[in-house]
MDAnalysis code that builds the backbone (N, CA, C; Angstrom):
import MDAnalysis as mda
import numpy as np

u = mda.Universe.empty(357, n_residues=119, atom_resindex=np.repeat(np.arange(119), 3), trajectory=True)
u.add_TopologyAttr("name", ["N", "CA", "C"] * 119)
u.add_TopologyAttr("resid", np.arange(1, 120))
u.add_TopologyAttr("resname", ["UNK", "UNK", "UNK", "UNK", "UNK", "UNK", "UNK", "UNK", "UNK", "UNK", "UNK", "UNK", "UNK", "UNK", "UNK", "UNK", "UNK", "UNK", "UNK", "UNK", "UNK", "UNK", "UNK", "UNK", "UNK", "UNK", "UNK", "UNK", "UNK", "UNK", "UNK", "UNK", "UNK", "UNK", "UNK", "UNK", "UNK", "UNK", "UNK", "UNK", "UNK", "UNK", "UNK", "UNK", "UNK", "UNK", "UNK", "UNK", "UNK", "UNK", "UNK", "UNK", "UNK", "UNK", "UNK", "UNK", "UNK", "UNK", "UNK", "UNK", "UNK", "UNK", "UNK", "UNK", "UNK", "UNK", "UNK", "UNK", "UNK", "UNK", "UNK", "UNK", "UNK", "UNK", "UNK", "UNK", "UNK", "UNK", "UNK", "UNK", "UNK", "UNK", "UNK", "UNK", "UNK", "UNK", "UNK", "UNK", "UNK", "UNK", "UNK", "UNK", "UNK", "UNK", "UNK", "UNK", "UNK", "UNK", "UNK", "UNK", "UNK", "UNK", "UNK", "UNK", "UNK", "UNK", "UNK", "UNK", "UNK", "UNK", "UNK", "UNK", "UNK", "UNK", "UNK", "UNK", "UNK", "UNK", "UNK"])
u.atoms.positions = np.array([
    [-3.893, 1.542, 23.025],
    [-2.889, 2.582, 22.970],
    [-3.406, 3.792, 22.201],
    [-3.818, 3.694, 21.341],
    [-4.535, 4.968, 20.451],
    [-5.601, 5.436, 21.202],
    [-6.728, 4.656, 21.771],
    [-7.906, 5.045, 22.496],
    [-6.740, 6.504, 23.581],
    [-5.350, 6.211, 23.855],
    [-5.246, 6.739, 24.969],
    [-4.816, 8.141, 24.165],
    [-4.240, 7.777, 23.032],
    [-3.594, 9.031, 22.254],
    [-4.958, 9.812, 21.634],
    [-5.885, 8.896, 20.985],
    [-6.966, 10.176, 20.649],
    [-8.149, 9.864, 21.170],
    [-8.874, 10.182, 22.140],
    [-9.734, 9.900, 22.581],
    [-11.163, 9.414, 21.783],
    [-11.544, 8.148, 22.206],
    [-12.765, 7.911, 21.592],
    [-12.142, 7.319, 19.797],
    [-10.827, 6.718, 19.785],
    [-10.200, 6.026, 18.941],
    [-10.815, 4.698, 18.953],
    [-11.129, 3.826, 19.485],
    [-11.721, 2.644, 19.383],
    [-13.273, 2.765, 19.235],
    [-14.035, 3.937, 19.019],
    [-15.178, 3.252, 18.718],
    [-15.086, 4.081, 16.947],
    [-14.311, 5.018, 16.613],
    [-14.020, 5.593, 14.969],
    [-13.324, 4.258, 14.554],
    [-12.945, 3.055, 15.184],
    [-12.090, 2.449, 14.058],
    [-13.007, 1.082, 14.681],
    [-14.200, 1.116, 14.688],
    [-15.334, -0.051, 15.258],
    [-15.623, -0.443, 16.281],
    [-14.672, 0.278, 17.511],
    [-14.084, -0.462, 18.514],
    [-13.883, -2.149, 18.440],
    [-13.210, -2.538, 17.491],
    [-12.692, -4.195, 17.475],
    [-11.500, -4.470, 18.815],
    [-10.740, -3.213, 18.829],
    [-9.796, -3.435, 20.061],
    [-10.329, -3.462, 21.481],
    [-11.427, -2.592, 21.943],
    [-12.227, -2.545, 22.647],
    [-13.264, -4.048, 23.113],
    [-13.820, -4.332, 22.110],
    [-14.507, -5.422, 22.119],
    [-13.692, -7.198, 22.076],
    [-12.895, -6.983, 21.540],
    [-12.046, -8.686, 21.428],
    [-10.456, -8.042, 21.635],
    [-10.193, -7.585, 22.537],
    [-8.323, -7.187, 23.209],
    [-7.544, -8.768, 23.080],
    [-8.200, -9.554, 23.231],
    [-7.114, -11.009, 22.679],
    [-7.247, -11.305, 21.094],
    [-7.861, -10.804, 20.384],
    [-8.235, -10.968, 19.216],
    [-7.318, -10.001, 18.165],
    [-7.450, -9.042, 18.916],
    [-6.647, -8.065, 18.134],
    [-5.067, -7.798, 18.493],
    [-4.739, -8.214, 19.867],
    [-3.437, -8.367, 20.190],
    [-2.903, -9.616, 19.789],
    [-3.648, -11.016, 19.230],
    [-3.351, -11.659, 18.756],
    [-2.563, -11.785, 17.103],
    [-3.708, -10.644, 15.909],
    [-3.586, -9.735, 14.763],
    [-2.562, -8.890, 15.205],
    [-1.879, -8.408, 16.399],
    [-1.077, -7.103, 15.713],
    [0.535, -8.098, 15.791],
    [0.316, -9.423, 16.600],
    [1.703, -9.952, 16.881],
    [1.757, -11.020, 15.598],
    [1.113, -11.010, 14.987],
    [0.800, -12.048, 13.952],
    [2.040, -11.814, 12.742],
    [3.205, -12.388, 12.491],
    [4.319, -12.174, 11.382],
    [3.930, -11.815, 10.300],
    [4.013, -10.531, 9.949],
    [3.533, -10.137, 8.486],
    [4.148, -9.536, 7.845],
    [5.663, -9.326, 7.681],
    [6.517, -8.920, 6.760],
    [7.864, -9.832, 6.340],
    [8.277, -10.058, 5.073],
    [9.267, -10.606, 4.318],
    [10.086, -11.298, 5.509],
    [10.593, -10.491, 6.542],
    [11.276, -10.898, 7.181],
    [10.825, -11.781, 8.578],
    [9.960, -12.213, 8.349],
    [9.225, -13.039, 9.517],
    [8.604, -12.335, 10.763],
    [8.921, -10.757, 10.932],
    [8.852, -10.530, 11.817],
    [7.459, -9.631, 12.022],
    [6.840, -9.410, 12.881],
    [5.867, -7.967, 13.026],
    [6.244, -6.831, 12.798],
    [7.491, -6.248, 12.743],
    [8.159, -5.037, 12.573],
    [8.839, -4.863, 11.231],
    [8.044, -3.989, 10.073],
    [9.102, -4.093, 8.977],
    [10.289, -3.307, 8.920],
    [11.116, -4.005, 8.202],
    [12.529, -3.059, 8.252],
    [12.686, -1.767, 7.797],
    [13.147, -1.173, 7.850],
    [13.490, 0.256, 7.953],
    [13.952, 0.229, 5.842],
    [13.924, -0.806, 5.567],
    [13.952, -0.571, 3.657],
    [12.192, -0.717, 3.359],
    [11.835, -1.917, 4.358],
    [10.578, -2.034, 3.363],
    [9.772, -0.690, 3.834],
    [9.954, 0.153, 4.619],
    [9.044, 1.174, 5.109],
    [9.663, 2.482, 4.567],
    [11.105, 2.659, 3.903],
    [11.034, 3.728, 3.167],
    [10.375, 3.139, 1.493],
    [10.538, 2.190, 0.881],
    [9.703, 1.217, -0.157],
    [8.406, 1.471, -0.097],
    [7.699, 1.331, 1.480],
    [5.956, 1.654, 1.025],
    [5.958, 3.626, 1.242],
    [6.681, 4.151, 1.639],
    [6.492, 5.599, 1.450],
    [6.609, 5.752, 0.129],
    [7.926, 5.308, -0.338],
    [7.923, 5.935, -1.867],
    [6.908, 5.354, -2.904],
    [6.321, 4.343, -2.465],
    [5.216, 4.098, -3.122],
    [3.983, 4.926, -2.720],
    [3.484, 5.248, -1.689],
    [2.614, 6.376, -1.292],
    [2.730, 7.622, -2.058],
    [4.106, 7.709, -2.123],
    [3.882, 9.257, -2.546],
    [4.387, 9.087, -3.860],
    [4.453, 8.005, -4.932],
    [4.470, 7.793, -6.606],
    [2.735, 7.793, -6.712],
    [2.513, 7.114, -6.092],
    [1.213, 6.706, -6.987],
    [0.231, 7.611, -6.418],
    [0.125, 8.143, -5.198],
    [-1.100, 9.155, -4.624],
    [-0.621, 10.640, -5.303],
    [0.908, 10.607, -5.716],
    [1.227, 11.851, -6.410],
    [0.798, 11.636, -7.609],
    [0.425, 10.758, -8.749],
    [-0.022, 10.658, -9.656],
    [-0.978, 10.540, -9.419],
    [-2.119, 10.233, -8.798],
    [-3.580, 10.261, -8.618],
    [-3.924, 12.067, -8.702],
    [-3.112, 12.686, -7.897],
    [-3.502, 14.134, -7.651],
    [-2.908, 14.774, -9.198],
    [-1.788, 14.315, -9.513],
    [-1.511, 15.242, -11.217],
    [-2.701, 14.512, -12.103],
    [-3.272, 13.133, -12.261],
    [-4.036, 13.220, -13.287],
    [-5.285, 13.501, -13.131],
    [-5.698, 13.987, -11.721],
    [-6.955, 14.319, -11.121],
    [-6.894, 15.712, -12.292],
    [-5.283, 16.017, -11.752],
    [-5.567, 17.519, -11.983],
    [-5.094, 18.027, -13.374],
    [-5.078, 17.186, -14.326],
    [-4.544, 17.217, -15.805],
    [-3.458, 17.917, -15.802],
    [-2.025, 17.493, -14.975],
    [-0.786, 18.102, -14.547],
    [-0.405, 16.797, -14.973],
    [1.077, 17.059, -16.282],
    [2.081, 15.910, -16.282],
    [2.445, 15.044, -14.963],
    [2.592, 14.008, -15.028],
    [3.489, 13.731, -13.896],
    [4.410, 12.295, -14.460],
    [5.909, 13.072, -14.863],
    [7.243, 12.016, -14.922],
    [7.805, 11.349, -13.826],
    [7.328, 10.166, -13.277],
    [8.324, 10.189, -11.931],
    [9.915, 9.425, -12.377],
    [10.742, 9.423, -11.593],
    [11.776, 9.181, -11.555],
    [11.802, 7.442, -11.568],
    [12.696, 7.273, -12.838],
    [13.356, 5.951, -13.098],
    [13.612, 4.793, -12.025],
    [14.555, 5.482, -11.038],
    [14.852, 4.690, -9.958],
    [13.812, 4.415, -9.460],
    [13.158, 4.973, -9.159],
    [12.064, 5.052, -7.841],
    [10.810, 4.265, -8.451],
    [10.838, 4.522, -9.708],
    [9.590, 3.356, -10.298],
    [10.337, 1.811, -10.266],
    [11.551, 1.735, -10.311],
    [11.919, 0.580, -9.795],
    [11.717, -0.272, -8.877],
    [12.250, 0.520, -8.253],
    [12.152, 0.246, -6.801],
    [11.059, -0.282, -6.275],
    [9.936, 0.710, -6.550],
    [8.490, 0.488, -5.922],
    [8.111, -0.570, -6.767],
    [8.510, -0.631, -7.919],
    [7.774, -1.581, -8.970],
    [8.110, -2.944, -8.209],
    [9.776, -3.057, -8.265],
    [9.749, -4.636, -7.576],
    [8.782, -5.150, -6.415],
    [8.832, -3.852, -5.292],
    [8.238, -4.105, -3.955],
    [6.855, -4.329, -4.275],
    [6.419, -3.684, -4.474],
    [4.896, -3.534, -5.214],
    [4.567, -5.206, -5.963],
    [4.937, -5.494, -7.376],
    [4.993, -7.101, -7.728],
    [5.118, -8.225, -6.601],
    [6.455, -7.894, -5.755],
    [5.791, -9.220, -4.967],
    [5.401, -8.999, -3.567],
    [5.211, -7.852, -3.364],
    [4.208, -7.578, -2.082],
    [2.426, -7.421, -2.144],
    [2.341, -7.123, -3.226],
    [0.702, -6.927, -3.399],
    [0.229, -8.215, -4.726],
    [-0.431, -9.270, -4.218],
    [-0.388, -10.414, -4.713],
    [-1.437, -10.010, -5.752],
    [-1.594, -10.552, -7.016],
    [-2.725, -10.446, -7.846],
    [-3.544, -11.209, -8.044],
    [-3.899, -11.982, -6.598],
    [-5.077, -12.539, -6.216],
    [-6.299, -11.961, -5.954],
    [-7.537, -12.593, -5.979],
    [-8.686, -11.760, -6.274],
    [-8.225, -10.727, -4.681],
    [-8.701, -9.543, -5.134],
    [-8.449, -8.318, -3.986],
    [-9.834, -7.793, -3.033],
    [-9.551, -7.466, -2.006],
    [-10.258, -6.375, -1.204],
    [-9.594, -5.581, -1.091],
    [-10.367, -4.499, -0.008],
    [-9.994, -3.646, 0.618],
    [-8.915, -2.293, -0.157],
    [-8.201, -1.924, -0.056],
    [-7.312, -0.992, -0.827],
    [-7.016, -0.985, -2.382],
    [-6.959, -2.571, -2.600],
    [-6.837, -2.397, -4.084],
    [-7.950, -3.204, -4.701],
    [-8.329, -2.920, -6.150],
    [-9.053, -3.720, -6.827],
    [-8.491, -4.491, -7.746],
    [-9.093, -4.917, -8.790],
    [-8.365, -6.145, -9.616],
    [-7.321, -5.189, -10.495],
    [-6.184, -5.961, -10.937],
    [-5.713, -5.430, -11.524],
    [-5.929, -5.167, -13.180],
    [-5.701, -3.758, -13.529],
    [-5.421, -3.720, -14.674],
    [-4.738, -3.909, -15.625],
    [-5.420, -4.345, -16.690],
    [-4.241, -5.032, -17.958],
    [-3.608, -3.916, -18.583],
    [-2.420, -4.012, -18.938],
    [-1.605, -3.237, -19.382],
    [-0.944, -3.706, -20.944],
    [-0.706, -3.106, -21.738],
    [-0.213, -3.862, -22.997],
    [1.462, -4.465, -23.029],
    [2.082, -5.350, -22.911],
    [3.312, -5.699, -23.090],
    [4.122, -4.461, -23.017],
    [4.271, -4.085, -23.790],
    [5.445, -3.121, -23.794],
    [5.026, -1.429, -23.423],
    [4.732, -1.465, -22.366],
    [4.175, -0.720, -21.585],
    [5.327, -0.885, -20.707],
    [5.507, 0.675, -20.406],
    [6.688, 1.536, -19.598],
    [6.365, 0.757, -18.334],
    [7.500, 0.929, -17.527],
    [7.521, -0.195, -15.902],
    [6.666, 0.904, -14.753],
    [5.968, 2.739, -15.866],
    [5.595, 3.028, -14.825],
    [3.950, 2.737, -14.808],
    [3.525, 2.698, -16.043],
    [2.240, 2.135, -16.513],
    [1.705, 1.007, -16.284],
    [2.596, -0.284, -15.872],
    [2.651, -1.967, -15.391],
    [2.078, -1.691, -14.142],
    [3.042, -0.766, -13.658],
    [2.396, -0.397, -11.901],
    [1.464, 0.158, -11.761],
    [1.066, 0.934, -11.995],
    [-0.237, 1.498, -12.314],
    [-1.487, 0.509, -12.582],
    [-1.160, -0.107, -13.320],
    [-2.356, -1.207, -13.501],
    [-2.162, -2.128, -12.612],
    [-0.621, -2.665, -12.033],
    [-0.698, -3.697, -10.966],
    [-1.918, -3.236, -9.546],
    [-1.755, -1.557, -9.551],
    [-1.997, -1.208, -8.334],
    [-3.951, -1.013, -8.869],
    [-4.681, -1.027, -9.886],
    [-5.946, -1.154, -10.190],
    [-6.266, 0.710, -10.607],
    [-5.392, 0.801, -11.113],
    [-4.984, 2.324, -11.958],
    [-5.002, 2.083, -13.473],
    [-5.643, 3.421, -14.251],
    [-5.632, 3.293, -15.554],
    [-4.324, 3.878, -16.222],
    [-3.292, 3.966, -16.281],
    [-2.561, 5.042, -16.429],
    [-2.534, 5.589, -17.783],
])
């Protein structure tokens, strides 16, 4: 489907879809969210936005030695999703090990280190 939307999409992403089409249509039907299903719900996908844009917005303010307070709720929020969606088993790919954080360390600093951030 992408090969058709951007041309020459399967060989920028290895061509794996190209090369094993039962392999990878096997991986995309494969149950991988809370709710058993292939399709996450419309909470857990505003949950990983607001996590996208907490923590990649703090990557860019401390890149750029700019405060950045985020909002109470929203470190909640992401914090729960975040704890038991991203396991702190040894990691690949996107995240690395996590960082230790001291006890009484703010719930936005916990995340930060859950996610392999110094904050």
């Amino acid at each position: 489907m992408l090969g058709l939307l951007v041309p020459g999409a399967a060989t920028w992403l290895g061509g794996a879809s190209a090369r094993r089409p039962e392999q990878s249509r096997r991986s995309a039907t494969r149950p991988c969210w809370s709710n058993g299903s292939t399709s996450p719900t419309g909470r857990q996908l505003a949950t990983i936005s607001m996590l996208e844009i907490l923590v990649h917005g703090w990557d860019i303010a401390s890149g750029a030695g700019v405060p950045y307070k985020p909002d109470d709720a929203v470190v909640t929020a992401v914090r729960e999703y975040a704890m038991t969606a991203i396991s702190e088993a040894p990691r690949g790919g996107p995240f690395g090990p996590v960082v230790l954080v001291a006890v009484e360390a703010d719930p936005f600093t916990a995340l930060l280190g859950h996610l392999s951030r110094r904050g």
